[in-house]
TORVO-203976 format. One line per field, with one value per atom (N, C-alpha, C): residue number from 0; chain; atom name; x, y, z. Coordinates in steps of 0.2 Angstrom, whole numbers, always signed. Layout:
seq	(NUM|...)
mol	(A|...)
atom	(CA|...)
px	(X|...)
py	(Y|...)
pz	(Z|...)
***
This chain:
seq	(0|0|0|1|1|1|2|2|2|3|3|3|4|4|4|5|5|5|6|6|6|7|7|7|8|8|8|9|9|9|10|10|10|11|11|11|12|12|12|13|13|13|14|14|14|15|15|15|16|16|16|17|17|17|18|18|18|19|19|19|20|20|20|21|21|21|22|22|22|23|23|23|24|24|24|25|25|25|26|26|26|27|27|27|28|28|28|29|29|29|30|30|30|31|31|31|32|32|32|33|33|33|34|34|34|35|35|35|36|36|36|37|37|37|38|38|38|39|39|39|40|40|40|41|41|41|42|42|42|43|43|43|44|44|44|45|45|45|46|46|46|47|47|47|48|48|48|49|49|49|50|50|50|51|51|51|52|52|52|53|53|53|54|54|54|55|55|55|56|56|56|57|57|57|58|58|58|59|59|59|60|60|60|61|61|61|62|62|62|63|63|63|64|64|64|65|65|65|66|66|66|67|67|67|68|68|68|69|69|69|70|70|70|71|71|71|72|72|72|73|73|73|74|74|74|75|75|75|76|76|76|77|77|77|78|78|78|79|79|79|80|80|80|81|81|81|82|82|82|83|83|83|84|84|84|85|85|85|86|86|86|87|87|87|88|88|88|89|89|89|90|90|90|91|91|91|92|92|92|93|93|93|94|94|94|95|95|95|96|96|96|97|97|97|98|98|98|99|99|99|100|100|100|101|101|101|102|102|102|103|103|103|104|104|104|105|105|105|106|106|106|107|107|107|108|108|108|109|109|109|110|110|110|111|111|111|112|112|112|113|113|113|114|114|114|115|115|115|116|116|116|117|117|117|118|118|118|119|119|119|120|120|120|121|121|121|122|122|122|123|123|123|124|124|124|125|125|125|126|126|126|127|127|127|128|128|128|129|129|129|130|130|130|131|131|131|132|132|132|133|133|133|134|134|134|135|135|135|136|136|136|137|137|137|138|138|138|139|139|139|140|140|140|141|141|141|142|142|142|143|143|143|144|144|144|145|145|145|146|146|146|147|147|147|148|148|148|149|149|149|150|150|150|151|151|151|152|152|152|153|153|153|154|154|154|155|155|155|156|156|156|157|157|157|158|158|158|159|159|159|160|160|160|161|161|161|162|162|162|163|163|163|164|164|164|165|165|165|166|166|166|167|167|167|168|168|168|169|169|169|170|170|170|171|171|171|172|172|172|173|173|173|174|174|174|175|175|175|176|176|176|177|177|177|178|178|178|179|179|179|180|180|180|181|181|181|182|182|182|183|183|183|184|184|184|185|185|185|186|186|186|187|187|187|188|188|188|189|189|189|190|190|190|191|191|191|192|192|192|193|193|193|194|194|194|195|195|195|196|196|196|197|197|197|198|198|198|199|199|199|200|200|200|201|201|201|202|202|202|203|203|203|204|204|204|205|205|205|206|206|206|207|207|207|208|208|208|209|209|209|210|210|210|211|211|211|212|212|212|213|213|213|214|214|214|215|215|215|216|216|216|217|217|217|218|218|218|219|219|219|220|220|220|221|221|221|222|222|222|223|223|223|224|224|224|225|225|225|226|226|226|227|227|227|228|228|228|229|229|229|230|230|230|231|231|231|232|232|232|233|233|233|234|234|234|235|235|235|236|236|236|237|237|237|238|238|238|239|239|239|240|240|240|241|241|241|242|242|242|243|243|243|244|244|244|245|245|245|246|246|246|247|247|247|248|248|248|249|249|249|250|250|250|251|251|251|252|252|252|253|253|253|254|254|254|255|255|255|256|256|256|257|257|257|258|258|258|259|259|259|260|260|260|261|261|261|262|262|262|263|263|263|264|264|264|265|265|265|266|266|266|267|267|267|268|268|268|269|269|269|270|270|270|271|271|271|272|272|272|273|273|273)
mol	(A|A|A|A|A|A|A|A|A|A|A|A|A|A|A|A|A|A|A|A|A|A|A|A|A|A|A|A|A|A|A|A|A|A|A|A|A|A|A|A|A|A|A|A|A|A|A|A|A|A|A|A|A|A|A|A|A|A|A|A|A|A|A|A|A|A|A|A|A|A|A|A|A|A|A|A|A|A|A|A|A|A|A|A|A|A|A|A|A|A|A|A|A|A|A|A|A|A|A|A|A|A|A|A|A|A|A|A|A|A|A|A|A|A|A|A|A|A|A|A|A|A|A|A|A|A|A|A|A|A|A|A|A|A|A|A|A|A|A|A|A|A|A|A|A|A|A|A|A|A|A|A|A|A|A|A|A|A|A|A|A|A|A|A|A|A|A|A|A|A|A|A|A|A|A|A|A|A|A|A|A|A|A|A|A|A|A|A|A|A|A|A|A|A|A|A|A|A|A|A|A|A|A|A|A|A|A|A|A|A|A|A|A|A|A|A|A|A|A|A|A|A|A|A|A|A|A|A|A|A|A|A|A|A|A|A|A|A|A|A|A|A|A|A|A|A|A|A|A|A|A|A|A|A|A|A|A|A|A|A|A|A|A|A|A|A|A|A|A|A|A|A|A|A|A|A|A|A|A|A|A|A|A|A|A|A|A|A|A|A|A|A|A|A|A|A|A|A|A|A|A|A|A|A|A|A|A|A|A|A|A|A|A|A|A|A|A|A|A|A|A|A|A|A|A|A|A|A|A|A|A|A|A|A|A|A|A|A|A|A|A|A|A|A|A|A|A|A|A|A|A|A|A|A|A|A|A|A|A|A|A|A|A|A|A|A|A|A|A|A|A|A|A|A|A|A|A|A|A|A|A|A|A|A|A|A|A|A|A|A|A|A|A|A|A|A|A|A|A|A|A|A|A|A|A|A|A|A|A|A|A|A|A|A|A|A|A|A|A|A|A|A|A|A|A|A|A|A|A|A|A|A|A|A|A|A|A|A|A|A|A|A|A|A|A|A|A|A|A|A|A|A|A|A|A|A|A|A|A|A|A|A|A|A|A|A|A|A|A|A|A|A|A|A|A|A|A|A|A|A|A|A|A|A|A|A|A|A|A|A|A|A|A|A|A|A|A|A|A|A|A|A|A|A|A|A|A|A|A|A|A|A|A|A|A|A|A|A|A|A|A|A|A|A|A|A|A|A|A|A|A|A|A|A|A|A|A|A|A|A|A|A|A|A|A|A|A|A|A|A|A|A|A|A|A|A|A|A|A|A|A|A|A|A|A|A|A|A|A|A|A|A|A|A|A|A|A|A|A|A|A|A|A|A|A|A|A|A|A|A|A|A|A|A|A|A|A|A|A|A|A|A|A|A|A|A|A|A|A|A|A|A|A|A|A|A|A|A|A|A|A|A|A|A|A|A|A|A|A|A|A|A|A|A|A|A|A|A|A|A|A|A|A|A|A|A|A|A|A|A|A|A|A|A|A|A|A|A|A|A|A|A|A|A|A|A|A|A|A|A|A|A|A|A|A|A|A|A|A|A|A|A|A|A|A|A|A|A|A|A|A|A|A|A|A|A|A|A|A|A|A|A|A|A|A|A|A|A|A|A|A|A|A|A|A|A|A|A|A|A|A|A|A|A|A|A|A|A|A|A|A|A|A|A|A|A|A|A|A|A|A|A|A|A|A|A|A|A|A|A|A|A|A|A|A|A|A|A|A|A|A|A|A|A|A|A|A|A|A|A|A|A|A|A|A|A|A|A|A|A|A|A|A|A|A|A|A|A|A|A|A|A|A|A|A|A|A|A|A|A|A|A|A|A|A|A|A|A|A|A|A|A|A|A|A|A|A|A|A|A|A|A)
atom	(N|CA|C|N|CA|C|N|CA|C|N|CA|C|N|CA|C|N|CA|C|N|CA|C|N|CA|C|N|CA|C|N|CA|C|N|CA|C|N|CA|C|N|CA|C|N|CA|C|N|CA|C|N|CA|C|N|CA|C|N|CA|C|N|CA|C|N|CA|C|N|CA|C|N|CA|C|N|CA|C|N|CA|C|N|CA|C|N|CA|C|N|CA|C|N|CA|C|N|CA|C|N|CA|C|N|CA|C|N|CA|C|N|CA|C|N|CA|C|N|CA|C|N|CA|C|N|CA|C|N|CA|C|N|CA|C|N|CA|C|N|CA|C|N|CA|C|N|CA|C|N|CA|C|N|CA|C|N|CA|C|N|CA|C|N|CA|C|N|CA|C|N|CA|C|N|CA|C|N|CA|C|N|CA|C|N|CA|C|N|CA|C|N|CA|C|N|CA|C|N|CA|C|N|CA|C|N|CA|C|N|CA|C|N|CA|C|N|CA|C|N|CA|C|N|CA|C|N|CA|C|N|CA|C|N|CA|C|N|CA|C|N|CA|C|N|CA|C|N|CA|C|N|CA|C|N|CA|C|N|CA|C|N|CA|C|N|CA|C|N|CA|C|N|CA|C|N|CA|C|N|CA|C|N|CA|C|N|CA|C|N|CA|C|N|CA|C|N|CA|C|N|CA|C|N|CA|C|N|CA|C|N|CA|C|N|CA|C|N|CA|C|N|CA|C|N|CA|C|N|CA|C|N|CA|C|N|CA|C|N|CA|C|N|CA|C|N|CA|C|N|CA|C|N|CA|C|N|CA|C|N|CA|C|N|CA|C|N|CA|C|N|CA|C|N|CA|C|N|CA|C|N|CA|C|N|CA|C|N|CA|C|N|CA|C|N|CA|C|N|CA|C|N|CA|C|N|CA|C|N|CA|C|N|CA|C|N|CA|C|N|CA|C|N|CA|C|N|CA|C|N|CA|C|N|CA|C|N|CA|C|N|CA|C|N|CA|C|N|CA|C|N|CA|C|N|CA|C|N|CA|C|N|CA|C|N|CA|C|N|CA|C|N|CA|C|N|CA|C|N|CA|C|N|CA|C|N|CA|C|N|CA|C|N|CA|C|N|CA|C|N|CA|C|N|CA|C|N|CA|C|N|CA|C|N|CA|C|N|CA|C|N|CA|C|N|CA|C|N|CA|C|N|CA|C|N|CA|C|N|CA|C|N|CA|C|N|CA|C|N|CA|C|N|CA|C|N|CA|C|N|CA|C|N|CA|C|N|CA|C|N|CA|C|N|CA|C|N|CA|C|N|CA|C|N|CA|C|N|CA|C|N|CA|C|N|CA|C|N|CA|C|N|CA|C|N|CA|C|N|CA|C|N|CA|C|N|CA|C|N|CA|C|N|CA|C|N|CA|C|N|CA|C|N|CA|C|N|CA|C|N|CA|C|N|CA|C|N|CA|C|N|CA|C|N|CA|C|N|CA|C|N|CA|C|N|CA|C|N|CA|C|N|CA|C|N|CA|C|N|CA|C|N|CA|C|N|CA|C|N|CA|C|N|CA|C|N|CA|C|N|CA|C|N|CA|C|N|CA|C|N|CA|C|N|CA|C|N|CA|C|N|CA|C|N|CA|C|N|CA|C|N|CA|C|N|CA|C|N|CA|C|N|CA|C|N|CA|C|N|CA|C|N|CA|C|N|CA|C|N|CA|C|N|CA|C|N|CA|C|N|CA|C|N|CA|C|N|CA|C|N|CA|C|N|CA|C|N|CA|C|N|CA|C|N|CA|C|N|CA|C|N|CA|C|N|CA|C|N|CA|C|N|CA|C|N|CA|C|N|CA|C|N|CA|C|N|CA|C|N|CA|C|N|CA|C|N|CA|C|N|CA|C|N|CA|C|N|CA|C|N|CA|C|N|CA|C|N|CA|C|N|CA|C|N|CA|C|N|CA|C|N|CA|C|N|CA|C|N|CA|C|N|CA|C|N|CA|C|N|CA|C|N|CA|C|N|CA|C|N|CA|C|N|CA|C|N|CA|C|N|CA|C|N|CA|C|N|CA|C|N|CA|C|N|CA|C|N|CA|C|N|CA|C|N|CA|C|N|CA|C|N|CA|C|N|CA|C|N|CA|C|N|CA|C|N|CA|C)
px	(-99|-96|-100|-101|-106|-97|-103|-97|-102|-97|-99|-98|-103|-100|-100|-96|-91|-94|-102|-108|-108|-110|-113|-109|-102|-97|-94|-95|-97|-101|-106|-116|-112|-110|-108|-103|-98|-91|-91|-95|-95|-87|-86|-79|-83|-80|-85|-80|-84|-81|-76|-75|-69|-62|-65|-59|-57|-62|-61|-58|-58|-55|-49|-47|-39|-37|-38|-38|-36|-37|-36|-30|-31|-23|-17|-17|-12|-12|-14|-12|-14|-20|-21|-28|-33|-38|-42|-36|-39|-45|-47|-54|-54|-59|-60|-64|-64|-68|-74|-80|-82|-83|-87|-86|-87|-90|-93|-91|-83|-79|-79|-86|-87|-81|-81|-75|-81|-78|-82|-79|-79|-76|-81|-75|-75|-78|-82|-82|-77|-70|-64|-63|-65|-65|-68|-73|-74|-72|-69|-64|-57|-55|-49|-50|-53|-55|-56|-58|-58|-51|-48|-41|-38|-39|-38|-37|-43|-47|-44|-42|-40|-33|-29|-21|-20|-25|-26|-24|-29|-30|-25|-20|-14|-8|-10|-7|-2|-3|+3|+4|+8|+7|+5|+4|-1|+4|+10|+15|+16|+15|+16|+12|+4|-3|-3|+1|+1|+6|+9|+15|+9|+9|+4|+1|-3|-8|-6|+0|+2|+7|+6|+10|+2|-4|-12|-14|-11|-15|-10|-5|-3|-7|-11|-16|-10|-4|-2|-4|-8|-7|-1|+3|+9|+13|+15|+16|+13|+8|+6|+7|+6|+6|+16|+18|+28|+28|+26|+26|+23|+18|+14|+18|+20|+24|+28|+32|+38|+35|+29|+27|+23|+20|+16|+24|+27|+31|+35|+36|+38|+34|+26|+22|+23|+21|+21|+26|+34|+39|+36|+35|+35|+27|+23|+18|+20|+26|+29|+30|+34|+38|+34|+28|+23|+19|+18|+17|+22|+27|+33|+34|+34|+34|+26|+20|+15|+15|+18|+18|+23|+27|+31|+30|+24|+19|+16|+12|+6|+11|+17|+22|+21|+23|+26|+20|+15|+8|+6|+7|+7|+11|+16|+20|+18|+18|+14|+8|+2|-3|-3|+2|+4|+9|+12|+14|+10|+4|+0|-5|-5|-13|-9|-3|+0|-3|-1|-6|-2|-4|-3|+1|+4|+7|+5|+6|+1|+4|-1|+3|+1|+6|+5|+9|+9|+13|+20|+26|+34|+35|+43|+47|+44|+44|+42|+36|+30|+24|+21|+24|+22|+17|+15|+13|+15|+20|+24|+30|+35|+43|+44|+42|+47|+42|+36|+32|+30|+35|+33|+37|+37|+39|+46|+52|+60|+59|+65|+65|+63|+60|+62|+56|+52|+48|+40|+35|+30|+25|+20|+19|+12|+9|+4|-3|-7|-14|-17|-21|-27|-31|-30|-37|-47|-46|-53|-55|-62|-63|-66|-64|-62|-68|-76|-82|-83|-79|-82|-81|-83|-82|-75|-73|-66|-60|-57|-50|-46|-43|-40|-31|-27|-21|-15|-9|-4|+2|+6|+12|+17|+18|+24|+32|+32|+39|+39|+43|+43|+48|+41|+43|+50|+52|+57|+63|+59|+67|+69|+66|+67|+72|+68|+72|+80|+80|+88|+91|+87|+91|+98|+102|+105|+103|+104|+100|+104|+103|+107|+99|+104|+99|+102|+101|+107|+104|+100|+99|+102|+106|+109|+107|+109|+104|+99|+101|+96|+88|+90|+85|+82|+85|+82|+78|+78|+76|+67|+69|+62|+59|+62|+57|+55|+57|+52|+47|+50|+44|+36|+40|+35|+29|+33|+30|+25|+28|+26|+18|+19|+10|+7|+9|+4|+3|+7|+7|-1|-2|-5|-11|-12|-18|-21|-15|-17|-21|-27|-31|-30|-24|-24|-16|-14|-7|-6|-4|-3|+1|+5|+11|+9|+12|+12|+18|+20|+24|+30|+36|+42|+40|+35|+33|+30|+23|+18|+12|+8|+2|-1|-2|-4|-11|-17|-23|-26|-27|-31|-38|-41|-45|-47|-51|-52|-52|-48|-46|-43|-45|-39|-35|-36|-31|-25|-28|-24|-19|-22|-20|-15|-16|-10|-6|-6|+2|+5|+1|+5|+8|+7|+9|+15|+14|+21|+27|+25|+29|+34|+30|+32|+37|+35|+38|+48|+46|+51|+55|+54|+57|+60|+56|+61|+66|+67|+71|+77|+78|+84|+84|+79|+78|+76|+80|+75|+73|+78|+76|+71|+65|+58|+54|+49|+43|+35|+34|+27|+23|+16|+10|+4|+1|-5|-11|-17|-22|-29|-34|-38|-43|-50|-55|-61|-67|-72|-70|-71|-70|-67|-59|-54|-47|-41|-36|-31|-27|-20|-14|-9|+0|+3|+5|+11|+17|+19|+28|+32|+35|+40|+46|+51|+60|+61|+69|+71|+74|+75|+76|+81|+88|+93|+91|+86|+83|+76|+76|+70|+70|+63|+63|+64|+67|+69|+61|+57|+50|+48|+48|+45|+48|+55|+61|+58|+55|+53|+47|+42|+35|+34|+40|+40|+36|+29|+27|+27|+25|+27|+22|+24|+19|+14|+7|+0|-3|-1|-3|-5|-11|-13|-8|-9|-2|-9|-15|-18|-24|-30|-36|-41|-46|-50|-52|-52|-55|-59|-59|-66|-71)
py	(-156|-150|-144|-140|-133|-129|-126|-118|-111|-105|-100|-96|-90|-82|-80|-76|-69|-67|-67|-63|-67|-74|-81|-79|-80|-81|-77|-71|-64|-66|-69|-66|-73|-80|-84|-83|-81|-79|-70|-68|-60|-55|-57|-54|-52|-44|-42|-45|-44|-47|-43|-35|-31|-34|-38|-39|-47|-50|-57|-57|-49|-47|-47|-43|-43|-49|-53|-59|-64|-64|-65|-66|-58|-53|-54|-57|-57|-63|-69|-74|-79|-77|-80|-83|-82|-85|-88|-93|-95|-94|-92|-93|-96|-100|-101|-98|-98|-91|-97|-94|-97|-96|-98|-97|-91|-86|-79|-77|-77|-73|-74|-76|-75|-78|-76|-78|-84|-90|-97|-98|-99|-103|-110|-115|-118|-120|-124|-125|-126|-126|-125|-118|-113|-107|-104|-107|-104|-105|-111|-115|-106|-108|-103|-97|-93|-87|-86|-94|-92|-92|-95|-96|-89|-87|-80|-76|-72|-70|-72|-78|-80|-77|-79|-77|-68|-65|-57|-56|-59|-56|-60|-63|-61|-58|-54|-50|-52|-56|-59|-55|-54|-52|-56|-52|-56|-63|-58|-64|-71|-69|-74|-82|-76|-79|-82|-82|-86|-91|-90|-96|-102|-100|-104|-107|-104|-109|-113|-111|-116|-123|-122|-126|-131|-125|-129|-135|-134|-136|-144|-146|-151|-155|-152|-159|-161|-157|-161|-153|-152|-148|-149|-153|-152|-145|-148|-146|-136|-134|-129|-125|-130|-127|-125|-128|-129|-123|-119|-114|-109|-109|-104|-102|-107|-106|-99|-98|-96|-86|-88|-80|-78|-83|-80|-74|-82|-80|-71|-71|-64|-59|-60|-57|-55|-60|-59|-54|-56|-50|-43|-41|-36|-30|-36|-33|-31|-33|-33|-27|-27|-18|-12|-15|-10|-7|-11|-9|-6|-7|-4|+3|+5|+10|+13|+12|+15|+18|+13|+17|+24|+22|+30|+34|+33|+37|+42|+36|+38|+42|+41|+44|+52|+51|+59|+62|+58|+63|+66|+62|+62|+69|+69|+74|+80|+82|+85|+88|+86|+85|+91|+87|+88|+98|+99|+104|+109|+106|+111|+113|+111|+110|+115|+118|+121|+131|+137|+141|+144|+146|+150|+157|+160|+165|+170|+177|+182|+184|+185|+188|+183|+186|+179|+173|+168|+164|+163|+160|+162|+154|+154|+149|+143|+147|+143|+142|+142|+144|+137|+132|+125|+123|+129|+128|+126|+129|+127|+123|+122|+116|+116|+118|+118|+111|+112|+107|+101|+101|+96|+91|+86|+79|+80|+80|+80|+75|+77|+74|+66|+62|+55|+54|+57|+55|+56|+52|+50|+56|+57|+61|+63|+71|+72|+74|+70|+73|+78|+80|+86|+84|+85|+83|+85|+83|+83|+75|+74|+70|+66|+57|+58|+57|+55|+56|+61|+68|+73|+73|+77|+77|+81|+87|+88|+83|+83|+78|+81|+74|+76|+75|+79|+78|+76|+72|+69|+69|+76|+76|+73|+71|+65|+69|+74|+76|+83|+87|+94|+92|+94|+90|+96|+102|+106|+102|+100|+96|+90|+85|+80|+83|+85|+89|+89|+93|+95|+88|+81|+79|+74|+72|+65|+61|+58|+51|+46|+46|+38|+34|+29|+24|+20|+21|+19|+12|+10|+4|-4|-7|-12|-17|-24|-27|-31|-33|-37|-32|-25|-21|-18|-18|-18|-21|-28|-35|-33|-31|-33|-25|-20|-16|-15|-19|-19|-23|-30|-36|-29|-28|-22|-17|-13|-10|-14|-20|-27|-27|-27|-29|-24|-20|-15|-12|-13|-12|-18|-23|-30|-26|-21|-18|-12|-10|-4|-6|-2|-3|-2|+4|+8|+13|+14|+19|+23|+27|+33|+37|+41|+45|+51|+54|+62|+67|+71|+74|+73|+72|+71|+62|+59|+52|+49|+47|+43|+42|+41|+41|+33|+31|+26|+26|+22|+21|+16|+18|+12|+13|+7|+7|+10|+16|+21|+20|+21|+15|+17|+21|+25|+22|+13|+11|+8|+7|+7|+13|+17|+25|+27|+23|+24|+18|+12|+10|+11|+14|+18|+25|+27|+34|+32|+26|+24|+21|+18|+14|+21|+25|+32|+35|+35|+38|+36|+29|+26|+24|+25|+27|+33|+38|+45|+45|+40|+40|+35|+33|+30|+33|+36|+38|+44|+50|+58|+61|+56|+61|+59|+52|+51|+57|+60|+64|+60|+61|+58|+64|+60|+66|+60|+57|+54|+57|+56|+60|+56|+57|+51|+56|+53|+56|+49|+51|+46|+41|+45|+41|+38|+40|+40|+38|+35|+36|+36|+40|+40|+41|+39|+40|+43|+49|+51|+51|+50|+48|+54|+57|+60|+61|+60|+61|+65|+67|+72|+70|+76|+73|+69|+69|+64|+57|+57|+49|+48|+51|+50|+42|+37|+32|+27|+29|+25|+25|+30|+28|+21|+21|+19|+9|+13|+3|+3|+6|+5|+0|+4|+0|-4|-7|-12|-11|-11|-14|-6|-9|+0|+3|+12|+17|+14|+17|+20|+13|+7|+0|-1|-5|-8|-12|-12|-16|-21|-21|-25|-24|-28|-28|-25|-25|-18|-24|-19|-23|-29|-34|-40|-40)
pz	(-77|-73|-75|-71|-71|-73|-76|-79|-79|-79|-76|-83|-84|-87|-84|-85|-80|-76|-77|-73|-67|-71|-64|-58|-63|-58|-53|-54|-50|-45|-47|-45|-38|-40|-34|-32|-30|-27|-23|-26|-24|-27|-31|-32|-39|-39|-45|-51|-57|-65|-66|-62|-68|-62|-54|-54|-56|-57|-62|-69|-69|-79|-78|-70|-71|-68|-61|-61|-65|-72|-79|-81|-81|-85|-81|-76|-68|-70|-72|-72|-66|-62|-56|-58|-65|-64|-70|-75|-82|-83|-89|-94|-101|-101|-107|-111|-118|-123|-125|-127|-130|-138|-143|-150|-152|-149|-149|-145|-142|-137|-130|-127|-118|-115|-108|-104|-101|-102|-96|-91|-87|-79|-78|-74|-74|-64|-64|-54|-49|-54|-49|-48|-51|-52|-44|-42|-34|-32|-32|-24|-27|-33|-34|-29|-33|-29|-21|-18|-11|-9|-11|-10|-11|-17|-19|-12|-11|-6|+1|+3|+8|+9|+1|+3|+4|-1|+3|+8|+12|+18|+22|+22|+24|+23|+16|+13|+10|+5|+2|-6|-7|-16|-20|-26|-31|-37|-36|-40|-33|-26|-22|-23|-21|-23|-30|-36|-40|-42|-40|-38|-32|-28|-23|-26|-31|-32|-39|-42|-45|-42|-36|-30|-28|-29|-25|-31|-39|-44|-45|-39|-40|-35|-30|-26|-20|-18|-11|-7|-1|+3|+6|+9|+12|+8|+1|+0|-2|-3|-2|+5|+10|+17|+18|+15|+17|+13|+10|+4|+7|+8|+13|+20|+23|+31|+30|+26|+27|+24|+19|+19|+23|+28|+34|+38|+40|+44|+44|+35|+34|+35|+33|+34|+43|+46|+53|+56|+53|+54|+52|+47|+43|+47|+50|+54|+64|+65|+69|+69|+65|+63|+62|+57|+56|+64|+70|+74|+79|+79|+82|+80|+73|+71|+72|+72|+74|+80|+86|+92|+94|+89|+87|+86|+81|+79|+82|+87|+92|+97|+99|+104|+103|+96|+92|+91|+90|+91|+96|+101|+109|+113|+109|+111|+108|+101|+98|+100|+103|+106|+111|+117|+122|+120|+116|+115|+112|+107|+106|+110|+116|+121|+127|+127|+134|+128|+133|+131|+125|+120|+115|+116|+111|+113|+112|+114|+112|+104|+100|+93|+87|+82|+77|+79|+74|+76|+74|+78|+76|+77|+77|+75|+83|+90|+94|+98|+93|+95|+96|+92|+92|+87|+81|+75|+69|+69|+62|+64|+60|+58|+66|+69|+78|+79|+79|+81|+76|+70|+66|+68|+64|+67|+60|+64|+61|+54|+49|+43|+45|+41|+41|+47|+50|+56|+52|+58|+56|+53|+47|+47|+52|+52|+58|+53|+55|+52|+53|+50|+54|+57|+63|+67|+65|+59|+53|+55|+56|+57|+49|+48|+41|+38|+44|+40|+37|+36|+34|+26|+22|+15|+10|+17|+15|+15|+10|+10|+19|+18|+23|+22|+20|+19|+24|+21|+28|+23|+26|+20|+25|+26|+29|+28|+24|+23|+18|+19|+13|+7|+2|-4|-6|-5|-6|-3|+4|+8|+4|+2|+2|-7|-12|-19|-17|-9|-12|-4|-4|+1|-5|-3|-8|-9|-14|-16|-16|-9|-7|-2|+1|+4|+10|+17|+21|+26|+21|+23|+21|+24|+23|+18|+16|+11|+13|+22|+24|+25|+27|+30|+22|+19|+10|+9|+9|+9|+14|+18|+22|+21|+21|+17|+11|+7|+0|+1|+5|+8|+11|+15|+18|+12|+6|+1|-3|-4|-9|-6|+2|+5|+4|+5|+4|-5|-7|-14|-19|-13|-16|-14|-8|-8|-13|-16|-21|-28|-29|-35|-42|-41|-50|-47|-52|-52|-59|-56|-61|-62|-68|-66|-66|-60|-60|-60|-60|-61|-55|-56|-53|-50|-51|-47|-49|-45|-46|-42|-42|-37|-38|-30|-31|-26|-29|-27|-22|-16|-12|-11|-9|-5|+2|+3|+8|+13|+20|+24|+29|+37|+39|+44|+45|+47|+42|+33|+32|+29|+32|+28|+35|+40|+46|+44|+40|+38|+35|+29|+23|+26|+30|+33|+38|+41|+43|+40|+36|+31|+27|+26|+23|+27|+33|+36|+37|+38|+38|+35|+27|+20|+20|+22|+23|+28|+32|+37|+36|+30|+26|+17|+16|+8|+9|+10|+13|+6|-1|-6|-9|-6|-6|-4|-9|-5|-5|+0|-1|+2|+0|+2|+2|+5|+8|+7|+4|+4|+8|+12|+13|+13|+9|+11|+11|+13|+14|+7|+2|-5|-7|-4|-9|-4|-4|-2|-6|-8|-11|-7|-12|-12|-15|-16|-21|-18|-24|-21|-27|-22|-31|-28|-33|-32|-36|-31|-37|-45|-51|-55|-55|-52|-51|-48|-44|-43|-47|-56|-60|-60|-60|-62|-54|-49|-42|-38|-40|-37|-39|-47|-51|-48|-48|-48|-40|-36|-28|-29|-31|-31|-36|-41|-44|-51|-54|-61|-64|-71|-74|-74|-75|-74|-78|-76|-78|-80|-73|-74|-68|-67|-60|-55|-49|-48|-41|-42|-40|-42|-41|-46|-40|-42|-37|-30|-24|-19|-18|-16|-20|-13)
***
């Protein structure tokens, strides 16, 4: 049987080594050491990884993706397919939603659009000029870009909500358990997309892969957390480079970022794009 170092096995699969390292650490992609330390792979190791790679891109999480594939190392596909069905299916829900809330989006943009394109008023601008809070999109609604186009090298920012409002909203949550249930579902997949995370003040910031249609589901999804959880702040940042997420609460809900997006501060919560 052919076996791989870290490199080989990079160089045939196309998934770099440092996400092979965490692939590891995650528990998704055994190594063997050799007598002077190297990580070896074995030929099952490619088939793994496409499997990997596969269950990604329908967006499964990575604790999903590893139960799976300890469901794949038994040799019955029924059995792997009867295991997969049911997180498609969720998946397929949870994409439902994500575009039902897009088109509300694209509504509230539309209208917004529509209010700033009629004539301006003579003067500076006031309460009904269609510039400021009169023309923003109400608490809990979708956040509005600057129409920066996002090849450019300035950042481009999308605060989804005022981080003052959100400080003094209640920390409560008015979503039921079933609608609990399919919104963490919802954070989980996009969480499986993020690179790196880190703590910031009052929250946490979480790292994606630079992306502006995924940077329109994280913008939705946000949106719609604020629309059951107002004393969530978020702020979205996208530039050609870079995409981020900051999330901060007030200090009466210290720690409920952190118990949302699940693993602990200043830890990867996926391995970098493959």
């Amino acid at each position: 049987m052919a076996t791989y170092r870290i490199s080989q096995l990079a160089e045939r699969s196309g998934v770099p080594a440092t996400t092979l390292r965490f692939y590891e650490s995650a528990g998704l992609l055994p190594a063997e050491r050799t007598a002077s330390g190297y990580r070896v792979y074995g030929e099952d190791a490619v088939e793994r990884l496409a499997f990997i790679s596969s269950a990604k891109l329908l967006g499964l999480a990575l604790e999903e993706i590893r139960d799976l594939l300890e469901v794949r190392e038994e040799g019955v596909c029924s059995s792997v397919r009867a295991r997969i069905l049911p997180l498609v299916a969720a998946r397929l829900r949870d994409t439902d939603i994500r575009v039902a809330e897009l088109r509300a989006f694209s509504e509230r943009l539309s209208g917004v659009r529509a209010a700033l394109s009629g004539p301006a008023p003579e003067g500076a601008c006031g309460p009904e000029c269609g510039c400021g809070p009169a023309a923003a999109p109400a608490a809990g609604a979708a956040p509005v870009a600057r129409a920066e186009p996002v090849a450019r090298a300035e950042p481009v920012a999308l605060p989804p909500g005022d981080r003052e409002a959100s400080r003094a909203a209640p920390v409560a949550c008015t979503l039921d358990a079933a609608e609990l249930g399919r919104r963490t579902g919802q954070w989980r997949a996009l969480l499986a997309l993020a690179v790196r995370r880190e703590d910031i003040e009052d929250g946490l910031r979480l790292h994606f892969p630079p992306d502006a249609a995924l940077a329109g589901r994280i913008a939705a999804l946000a949106a719609a957390e604020q629309g059951c959880c107002a004393f969530f702040g978020f702020t979205l940042h996208l530039t050609p480079a870079a995409l981020r997420l900051d999330v901060s609460a007030p200090e009466s809900a210290a720690g409920m970022p952190a118990g949302l997006f699940g693993t602990p501060a200043s830890s990867p919560v996926a391995g970098p794009v493959a």
